[in-house]
C-alpha positions as CSV (number, residue, x, y, z in Angstrom):
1,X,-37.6,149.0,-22.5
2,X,-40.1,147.7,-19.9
3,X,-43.3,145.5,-20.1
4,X,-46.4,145.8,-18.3
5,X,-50.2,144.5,-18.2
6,X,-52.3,144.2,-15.3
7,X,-54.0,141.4,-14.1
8,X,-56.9,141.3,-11.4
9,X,-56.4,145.0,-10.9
10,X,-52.4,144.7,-10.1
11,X,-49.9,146.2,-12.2
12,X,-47.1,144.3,-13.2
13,X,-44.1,145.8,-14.5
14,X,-41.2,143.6,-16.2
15,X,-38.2,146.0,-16.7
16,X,-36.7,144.3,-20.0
17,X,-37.1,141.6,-22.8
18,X,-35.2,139.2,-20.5
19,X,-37.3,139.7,-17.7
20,X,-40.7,139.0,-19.5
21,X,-39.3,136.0,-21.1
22,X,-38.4,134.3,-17.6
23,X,-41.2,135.1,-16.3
24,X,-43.4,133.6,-18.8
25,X,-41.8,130.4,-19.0
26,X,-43.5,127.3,-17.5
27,X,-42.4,126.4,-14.0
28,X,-38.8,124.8,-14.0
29,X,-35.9,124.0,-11.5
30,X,-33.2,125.5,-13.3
31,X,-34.9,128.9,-13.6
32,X,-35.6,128.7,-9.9
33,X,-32.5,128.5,-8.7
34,X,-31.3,131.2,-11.0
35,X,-33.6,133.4,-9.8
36,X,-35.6,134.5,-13.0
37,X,-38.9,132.2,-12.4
38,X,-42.0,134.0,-12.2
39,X,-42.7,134.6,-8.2
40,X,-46.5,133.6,-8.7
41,X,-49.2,131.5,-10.8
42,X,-50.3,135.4,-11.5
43,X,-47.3,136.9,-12.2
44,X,-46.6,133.6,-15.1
45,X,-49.8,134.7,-16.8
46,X,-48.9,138.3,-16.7
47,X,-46.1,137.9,-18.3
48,X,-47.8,136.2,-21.2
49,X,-50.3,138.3,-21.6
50,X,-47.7,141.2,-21.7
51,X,-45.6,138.7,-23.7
52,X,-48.7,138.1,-26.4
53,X,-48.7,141.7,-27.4
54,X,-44.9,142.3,-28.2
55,X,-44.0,142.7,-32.1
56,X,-41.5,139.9,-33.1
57,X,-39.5,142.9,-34.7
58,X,-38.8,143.6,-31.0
59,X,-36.4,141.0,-30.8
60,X,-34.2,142.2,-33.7
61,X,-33.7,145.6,-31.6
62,X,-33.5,144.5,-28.7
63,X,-31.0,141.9,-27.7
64,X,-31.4,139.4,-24.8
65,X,-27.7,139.3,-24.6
66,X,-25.6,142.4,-26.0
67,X,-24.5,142.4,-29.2
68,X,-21.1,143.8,-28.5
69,X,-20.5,141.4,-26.2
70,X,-21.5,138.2,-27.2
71,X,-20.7,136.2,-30.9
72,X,-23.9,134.4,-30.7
73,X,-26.1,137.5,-30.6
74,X,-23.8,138.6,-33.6
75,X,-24.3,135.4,-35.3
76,X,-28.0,135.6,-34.5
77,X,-28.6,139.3,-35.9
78,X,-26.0,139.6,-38.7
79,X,-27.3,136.4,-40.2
80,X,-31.1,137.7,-40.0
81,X,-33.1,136.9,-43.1
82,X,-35.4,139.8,-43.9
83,X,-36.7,138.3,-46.8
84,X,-37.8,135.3,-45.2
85,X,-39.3,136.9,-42.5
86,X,-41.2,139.4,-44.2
87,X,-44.9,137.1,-44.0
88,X,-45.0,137.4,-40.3
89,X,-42.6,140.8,-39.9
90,X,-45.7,142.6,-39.0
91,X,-47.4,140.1,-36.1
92,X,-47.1,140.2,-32.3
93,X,-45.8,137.0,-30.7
94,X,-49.4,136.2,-29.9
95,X,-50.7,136.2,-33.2
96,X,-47.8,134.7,-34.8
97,X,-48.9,131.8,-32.2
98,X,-52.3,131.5,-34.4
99,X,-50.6,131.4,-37.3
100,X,-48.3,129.0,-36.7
101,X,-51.7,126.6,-35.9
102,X,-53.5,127.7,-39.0
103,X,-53.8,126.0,-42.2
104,X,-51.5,128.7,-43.3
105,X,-48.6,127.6,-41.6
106,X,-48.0,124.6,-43.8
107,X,-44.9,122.5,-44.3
108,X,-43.6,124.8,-47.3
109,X,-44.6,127.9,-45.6
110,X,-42.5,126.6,-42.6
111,X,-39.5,125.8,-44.2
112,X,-39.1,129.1,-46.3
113,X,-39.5,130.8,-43.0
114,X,-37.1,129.6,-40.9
115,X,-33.7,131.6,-42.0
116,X,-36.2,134.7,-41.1
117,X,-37.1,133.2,-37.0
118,X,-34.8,134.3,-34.4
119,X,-34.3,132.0,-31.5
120,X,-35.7,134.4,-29.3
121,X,-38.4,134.7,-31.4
122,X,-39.3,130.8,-31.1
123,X,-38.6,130.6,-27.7
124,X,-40.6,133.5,-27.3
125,X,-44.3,131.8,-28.7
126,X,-43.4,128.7,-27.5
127,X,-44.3,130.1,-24.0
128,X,-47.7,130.7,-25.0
129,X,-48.0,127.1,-25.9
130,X,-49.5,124.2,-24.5
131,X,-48.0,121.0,-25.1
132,X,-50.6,119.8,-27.6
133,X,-49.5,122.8,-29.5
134,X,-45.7,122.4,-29.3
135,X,-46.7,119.1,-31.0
136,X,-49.5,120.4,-33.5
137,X,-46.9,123.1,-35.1
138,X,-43.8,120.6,-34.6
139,X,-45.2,118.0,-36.9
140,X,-45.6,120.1,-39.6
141,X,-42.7,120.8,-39.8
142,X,-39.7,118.7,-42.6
143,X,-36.1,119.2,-42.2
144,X,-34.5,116.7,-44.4
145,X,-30.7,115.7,-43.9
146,X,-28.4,112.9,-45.1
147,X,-24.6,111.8,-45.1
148,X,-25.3,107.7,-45.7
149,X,-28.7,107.3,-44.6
150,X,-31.2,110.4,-45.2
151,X,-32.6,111.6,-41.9
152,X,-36.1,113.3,-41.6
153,X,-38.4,111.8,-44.3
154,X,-42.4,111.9,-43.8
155,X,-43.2,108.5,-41.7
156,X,-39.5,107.7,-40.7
157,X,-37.7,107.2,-37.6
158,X,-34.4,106.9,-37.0
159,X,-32.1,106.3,-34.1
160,X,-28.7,106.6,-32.9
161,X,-27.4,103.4,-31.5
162,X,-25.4,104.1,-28.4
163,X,-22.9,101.1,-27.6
164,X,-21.0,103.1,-24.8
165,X,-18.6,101.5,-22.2
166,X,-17.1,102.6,-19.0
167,X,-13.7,102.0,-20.0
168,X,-14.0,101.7,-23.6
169,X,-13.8,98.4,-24.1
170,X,-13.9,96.9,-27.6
171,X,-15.7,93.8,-26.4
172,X,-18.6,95.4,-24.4
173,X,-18.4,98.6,-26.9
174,X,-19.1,95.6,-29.5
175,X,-21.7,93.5,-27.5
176,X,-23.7,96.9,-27.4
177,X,-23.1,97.5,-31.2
178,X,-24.6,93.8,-32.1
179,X,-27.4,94.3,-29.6
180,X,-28.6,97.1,-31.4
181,X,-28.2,95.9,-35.0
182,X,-29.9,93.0,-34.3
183,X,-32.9,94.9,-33.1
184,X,-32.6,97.4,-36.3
185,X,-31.3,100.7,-34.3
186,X,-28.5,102.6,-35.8
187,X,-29.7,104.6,-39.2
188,X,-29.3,108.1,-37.6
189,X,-25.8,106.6,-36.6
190,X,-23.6,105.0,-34.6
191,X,-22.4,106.9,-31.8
192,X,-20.3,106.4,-28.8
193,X,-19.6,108.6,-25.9
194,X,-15.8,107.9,-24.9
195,X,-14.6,107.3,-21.6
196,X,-11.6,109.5,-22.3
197,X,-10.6,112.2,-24.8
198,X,-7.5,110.3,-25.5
199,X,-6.5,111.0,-29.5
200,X,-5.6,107.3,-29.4
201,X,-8.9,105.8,-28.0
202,X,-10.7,107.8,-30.0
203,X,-9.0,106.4,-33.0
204,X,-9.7,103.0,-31.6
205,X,-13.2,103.2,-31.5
206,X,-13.4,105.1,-34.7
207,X,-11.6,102.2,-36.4
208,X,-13.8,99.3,-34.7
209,X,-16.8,101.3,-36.1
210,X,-15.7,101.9,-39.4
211,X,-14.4,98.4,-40.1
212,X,-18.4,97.0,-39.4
213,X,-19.9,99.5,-41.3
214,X,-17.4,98.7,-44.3
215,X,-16.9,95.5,-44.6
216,X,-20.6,95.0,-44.0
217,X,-22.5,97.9,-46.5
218,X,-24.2,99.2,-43.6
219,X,-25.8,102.1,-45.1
220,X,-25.0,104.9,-41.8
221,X,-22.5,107.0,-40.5
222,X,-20.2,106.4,-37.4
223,X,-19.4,109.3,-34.4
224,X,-17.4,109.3,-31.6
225,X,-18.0,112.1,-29.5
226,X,-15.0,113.0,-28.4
227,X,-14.0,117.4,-28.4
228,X,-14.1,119.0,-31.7
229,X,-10.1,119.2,-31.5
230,X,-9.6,116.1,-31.0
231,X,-11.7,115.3,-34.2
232,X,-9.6,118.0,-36.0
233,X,-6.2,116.3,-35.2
234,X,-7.8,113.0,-36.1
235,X,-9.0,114.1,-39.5
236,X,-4.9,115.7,-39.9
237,X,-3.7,112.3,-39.1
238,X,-6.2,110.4,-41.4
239,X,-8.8,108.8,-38.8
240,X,-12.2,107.5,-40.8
241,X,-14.2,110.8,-38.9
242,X,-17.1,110.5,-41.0
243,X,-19.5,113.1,-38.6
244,X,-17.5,115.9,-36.5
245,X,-19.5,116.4,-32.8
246,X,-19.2,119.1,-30.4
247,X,-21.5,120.2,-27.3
248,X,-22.7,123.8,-27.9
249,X,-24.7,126.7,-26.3
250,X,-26.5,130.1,-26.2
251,X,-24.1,132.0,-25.5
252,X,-20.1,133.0,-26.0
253,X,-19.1,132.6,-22.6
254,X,-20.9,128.8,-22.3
255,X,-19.0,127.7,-25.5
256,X,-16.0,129.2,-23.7
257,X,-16.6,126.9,-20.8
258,X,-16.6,124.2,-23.6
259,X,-13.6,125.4,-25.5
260,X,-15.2,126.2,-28.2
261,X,-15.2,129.5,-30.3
262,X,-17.7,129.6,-33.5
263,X,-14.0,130.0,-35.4
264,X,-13.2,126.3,-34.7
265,X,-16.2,125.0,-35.1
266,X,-15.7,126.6,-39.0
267,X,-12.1,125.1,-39.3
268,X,-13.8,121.7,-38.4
269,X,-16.6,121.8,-40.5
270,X,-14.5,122.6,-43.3
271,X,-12.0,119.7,-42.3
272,X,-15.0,117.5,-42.7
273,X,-16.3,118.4,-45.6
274,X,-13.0,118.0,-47.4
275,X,-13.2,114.3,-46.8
276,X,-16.1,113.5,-48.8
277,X,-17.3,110.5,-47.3
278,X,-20.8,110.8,-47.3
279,X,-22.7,108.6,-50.1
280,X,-25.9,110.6,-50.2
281,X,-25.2,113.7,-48.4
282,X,-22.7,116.0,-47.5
283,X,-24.1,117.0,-43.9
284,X,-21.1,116.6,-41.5
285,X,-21.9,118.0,-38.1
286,X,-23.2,116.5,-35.5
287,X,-24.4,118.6,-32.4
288,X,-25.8,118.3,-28.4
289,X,-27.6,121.0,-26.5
290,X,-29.3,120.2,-23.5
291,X,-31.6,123.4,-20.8
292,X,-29.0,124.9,-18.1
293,X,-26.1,124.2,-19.6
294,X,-25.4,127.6,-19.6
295,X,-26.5,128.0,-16.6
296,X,-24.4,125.5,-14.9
297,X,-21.5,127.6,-16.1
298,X,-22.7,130.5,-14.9
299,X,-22.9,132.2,-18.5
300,X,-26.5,132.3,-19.1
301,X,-26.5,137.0,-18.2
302,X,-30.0,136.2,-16.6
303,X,-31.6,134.7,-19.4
304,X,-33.6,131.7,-18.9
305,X,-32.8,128.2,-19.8
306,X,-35.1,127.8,-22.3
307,X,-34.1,130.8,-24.0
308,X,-30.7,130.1,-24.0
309,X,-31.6,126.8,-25.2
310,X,-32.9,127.9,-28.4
311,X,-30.0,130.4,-28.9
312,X,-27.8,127.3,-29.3
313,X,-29.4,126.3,-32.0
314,X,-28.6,129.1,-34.1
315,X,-25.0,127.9,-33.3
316,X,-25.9,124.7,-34.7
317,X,-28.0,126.2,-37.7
318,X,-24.7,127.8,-39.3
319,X,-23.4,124.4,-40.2
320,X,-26.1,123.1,-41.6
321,X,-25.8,119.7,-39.5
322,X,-26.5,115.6,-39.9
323,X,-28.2,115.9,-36.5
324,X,-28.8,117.7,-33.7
325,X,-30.5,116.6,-30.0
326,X,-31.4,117.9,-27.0
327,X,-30.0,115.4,-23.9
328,X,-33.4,116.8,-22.0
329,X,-32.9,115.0,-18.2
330,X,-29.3,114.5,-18.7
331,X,-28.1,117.4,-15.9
332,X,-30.3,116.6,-13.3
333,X,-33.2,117.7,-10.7
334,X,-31.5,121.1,-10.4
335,X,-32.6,122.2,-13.8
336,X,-35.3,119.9,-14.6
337,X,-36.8,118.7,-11.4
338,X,-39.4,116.0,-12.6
339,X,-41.1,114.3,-15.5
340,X,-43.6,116.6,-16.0
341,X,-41.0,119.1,-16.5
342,X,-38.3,117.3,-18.7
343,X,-41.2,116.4,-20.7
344,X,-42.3,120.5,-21.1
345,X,-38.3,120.4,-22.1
346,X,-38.5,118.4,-24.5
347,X,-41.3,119.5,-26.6
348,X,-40.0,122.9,-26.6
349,X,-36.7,122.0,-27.6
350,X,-37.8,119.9,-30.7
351,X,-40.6,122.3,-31.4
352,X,-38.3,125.2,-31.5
353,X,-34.8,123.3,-33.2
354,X,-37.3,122.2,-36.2
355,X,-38.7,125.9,-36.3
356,X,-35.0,127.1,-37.0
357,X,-34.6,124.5,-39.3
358,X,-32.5,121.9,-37.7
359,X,-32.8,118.5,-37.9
360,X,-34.0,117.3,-34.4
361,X,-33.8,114.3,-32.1
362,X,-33.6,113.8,-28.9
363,X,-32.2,111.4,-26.3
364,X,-35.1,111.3,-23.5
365,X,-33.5,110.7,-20.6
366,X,-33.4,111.2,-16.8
367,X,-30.9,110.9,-13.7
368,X,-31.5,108.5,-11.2
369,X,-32.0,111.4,-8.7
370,X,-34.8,113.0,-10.7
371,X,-38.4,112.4,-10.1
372,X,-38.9,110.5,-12.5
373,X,-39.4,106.6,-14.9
374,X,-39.8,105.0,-17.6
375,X,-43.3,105.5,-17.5
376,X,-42.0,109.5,-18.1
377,X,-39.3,107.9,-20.6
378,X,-42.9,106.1,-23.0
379,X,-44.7,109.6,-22.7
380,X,-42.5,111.5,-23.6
381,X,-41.2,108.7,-26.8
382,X,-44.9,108.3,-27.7
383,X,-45.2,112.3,-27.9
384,X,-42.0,113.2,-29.5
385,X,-43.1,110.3,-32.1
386,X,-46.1,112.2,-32.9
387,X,-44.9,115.6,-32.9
388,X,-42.3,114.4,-36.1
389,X,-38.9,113.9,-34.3
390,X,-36.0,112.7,-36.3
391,X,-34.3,110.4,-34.4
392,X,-34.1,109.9,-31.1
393,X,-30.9,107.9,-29.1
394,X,-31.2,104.6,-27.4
395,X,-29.4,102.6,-25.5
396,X,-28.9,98.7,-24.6
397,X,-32.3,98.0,-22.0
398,X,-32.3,101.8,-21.2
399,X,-30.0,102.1,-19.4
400,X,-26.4,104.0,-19.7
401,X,-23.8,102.2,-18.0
402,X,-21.4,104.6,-18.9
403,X,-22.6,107.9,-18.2
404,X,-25.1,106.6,-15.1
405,X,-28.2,107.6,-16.1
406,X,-31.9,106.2,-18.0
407,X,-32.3,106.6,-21.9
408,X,-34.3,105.1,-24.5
409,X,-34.1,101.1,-25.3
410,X,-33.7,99.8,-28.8
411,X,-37.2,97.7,-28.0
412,X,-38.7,101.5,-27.3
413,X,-37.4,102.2,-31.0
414,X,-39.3,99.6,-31.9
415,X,-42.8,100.0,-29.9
416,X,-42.3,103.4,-31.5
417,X,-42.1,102.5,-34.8
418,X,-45.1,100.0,-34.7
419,X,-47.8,101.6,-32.7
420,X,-47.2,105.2,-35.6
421,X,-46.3,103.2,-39.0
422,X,-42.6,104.6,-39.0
423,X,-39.9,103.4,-40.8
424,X,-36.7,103.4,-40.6
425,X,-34.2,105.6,-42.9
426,X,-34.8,104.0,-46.2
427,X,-31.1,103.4,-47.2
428,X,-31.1,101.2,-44.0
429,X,-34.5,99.8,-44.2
430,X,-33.2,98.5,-47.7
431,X,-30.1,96.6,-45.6
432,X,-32.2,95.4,-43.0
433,X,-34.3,93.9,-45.8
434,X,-31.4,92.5,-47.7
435,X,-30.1,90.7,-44.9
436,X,-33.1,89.4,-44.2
437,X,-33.8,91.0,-41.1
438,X,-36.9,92.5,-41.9
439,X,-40.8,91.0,-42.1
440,X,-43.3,91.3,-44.4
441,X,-44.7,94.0,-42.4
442,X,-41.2,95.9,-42.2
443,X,-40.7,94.8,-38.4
444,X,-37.8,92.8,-36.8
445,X,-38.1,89.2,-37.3
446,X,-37.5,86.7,-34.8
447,X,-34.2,84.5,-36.4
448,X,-32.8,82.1,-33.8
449,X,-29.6,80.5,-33.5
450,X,-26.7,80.1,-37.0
451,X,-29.2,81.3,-38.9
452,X,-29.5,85.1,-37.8
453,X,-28.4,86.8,-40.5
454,X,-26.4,89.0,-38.3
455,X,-24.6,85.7,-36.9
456,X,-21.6,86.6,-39.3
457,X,-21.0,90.4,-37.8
458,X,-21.5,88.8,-34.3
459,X,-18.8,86.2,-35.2
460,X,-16.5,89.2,-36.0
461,X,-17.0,91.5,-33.2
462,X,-16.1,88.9,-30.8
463,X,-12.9,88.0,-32.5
């Protein structure tokens, strides 16, 4: 069906769901080039205005994608929780906007709702939302997770320690690693992108992680993110996978493009879970989404990025997952041209992942040929901190020298946790403490020279 409202005594007519959704999205690169942005500053408020007064029961009937055509939209529709839904079944989009900022919409109230929210639906409010609103509703919001370390709890924040190298080499891979511990980063996990797919470098890296965590009682979990079928091999042959990861999006054809079908994604989850080697938790999936992925695979059937970028996340959402982030800058200017728009990104993502109930973090980062800095990189940390996020990824100085492009530091982790009172995950806080690593104030302490308490771990990554 079509949309309409007029604005300044000129009709404007958007002939489908889709359509009005583009339109009303916030000015964005991708969405440009795609041809779905809104053609004016007037046309973008028409389309919310028209987008305010659409039932949410709208999006249960009418597909952005079709259902006969696409597993996610089947995943998304069959899966629908009525009962869940059923307190906001009867509002507009607008008004479920001023009841998601209302005293009613409270953190119990939030979590019993999200089985019954559509993606579409989220995506769908969040367009009506300014960014002090994205981070209003997103902090109210508790998804709680664990495997080794428990991920999510009121006044924590966790992060996954990145020690990547551009030919994974154990040395560098484990000059990273120390670098991080010693600056407390790692209780979300320990998590290395791989230079190669290769089974046996995988392994590798797998068993240099494994062996630290081990022999030291580090309280967290270790992931290399190599292609879910490489993980299922490994976990056939006996590799210590403690997390399975896998890149996923809004659509059938995009997971295609990453060779990945929602049935193999089941076989590995239920590879995982057969290992039982989680201490505290039994969450074993591990996922990245990141705006135009489809897109940039052509698979997105004219739905916007942000759109699609929630749809992922009911892919994510059916495995009940560890953790789950948004790389927000990672593909570059063409779909997120500048910091004011990778930081838009980024608050929509988290505020619409923790809506659906998932567990999210995010790596906040940007490619050198984006307009953007590390100025971008502390706003949008400081925000994200406030708005509740659950771990966020850093990186030796901020910097990737693997994958070429500008993170999160461990120090950021830090400046983070001190200016807002966070903590990190208390299974780690509790090692950081036991080793001595921690001050009376739960910060880093300053330990020079044979008497770091890390000294011993150092010692052993570099032999």
């Amino acid at each position: 069906m079509s949309y309409t409202s007029v604005l300044g005594g000129h009709r404007h007519r958007f002939e489908n769901l889709a359509r009005l959704l583009a339109a009303a999205s916030p000015e964005r690169s991708g969405d440009r080039l795609a041809g779905l942005a809104a053609r004016s500053a007037q046309e973008r408020v028409a389309a919310r205005w028209a987008l305010a007064e659409v039932p949410l029961t709208a999006f249960l009937t009418e597909p952005v994608i079709p259902y006969e055509s696409d597993d996610v939209t089947r995943l998304i529709l069959d899966g629908h929780d009525t009962e869940a839904f059923a307190p906001v079944a009867g509002l507009t989009v607008g008004e479920f906007r001023e009841w998601l900022l209302s005293e009613r919409a409270d953190a119990a109230a939030l979590a019993a709702l999200a089985p019954g929210l559509t993606p579409e639906m989220v995506a769908a409010v969040s367009k009506l939302m300014g960014n002090a609103d994205l981070v209003a509703v997103a902090r109210k919001v508790r998804v709680v997770t664990a495997f080794r370390s428990t991920i999510g709890l009121p006044g924590r924040l966790a992060t996954r320690l990145q020690p990547n190298h551009p030919t994974d080499d154990p040395a560098g891979v484990a000059a990273a690693l120390l670098d991080g511990l010693l600056l407390g980063s790692g209780d979300a996990v320990i998590g290395i992108n791989p230079a190669t797919d290769s089974p046996r470098a995988v392994r590798d890296l797998l068993e240099l992680l494994d062996g630290v965590i081990r022999r030291y009682a580090i309280p967290t979990q270790s992931c290399v993110l190599c292609h879910v079928t490489t993980s299922v091999d490994l976990m056939e042959r006996g590799a210590p996978v403690d997390l399975v990861f896998q890149s996923v999006a809004g659509t059938q054809a995009a997971n295609a493009s990453f060779g990945v079908t929602l049935g193999l994604l089941d076989e590995a989850y239920e590879a995982a879970l057969a290992l039982d080697r989680g201490t505290v938790g039994r969450n074993v999936m591990y996922f990245e989404t990141g705006q135009g992925s489809a897109l940039s695979a052509d698979a997105h059937h004219g739905v916007d990025q942000q759109t699609v970028e929630a749809r992922a996340y009911a892919v994510a959402r059916r495995y009940d997952p560890l953790l789950v982030n948004t790389v927000v800058g990672f593909i570059g200017p063409e779909y997120l041209y500048d910091g004011r728009q990778i930081l838009r990104a980024a608050l929509e993502d988290h505020f619409c992942g923790k809506l659906l109930g998932l567990p999210m973090g995010l790596d906040i980062c940007y490619t050198n040929h984006a307009d953007a800095d590390d100025d971008d990189v502390a706003t949008m940390l400081t925000m994200l901190g406030v708005a509740g996020a659950s771990f966020v990824i850093c990186t030796p100085g901020g910097d990737d020298i693997m994958l070429n492009y500008q993170s999160a530091s461990y120090h950021d982790a830090l400046y983070l946790r001190e200016v807002l009172g966070l903590r990190p995950a208390p299974e780690f806080e509790a090692w950081l403490a036991s080793i001595g690593l921690l001050d009376e104030g739960g910060g880093i302490r300053e330990v020079l020279g044979e008497a770091h308490p890390l000294t011993a771990i150092g010692r052993d990554l570099a032999a």
